[in-house]
N, C-alpha and C positions, 0 to 999 in steps of 0.2 A: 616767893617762888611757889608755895603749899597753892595761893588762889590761882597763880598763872596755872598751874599743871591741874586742877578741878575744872577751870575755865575748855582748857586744850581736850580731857579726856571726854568734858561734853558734848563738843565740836564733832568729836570720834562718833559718839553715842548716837547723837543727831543726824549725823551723815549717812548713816548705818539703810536709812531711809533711802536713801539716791541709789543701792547699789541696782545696777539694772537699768539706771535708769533712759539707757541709751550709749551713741558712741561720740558725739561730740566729746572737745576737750573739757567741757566743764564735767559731762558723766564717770566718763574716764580716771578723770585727777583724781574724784570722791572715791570709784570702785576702786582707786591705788591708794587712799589713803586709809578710808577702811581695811581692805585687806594687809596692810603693811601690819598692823596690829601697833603701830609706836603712835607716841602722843605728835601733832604736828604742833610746828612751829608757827608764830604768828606771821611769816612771812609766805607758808602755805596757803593757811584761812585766806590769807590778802589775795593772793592768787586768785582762790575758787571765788572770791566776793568781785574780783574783777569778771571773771569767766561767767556766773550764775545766771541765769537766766531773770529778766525781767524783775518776776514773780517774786523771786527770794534774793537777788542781791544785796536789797536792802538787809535784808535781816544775815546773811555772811557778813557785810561791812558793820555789822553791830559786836557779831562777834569777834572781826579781826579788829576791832577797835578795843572791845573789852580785853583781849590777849595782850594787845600794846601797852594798855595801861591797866591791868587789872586793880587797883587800890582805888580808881577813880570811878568802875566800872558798873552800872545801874544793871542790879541783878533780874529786875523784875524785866526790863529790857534785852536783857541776855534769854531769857527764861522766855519770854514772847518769842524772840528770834528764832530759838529751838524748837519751839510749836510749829511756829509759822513753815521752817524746813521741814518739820515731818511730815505735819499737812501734805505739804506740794509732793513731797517724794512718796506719801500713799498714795497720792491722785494721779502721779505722772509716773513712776517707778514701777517696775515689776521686778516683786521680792523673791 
């Protein structure tokens, strides 16, 4: 539970990047789950990783996949994925 919920509050951390980032539903769901302030559930992530544009899908489905299973979960892969989202939401977002 300890790695699921470090995994979840990264997700938060990472996202923090999209707020702004528009009104689509994928901008949207991010600027509600940043602002809720709770950790989301991996059934969220899955969500935004269906939603996410092109660009970062990939890297959402890395992290709703590390949330589903975090004991099996390739950290350096998670860790890419959250770069990869900042990236895009400093390039495409207004903070």
């Amino acid at each position: 539970m300890k790695k699921y919920a470090a995994f979840a509050a990264s997700v938060v951390i990472g996202s923090v990047a999209l707020v702004g980032c528009g009104e689509d539903d994928f901008c949207g769901d991010a600027d509600d789950i940043v602002g809720s302030g709770e950790i989301p559930d991996q059934e969220t992530i899955q969500e935004l990783a269906d939603q996410a544009p092109d660009e970062i899908s990939d890297d959402f489905q890395v992290l709703a996949d590390a949330m589903d299973d975090p004991q099996s979960a390739d950290q350096a892969a998670v860790t890419e994925a959250q770069g990869n989202i900042q990236s895009w939401g400093d390039d495409n977002c207004d903070s």
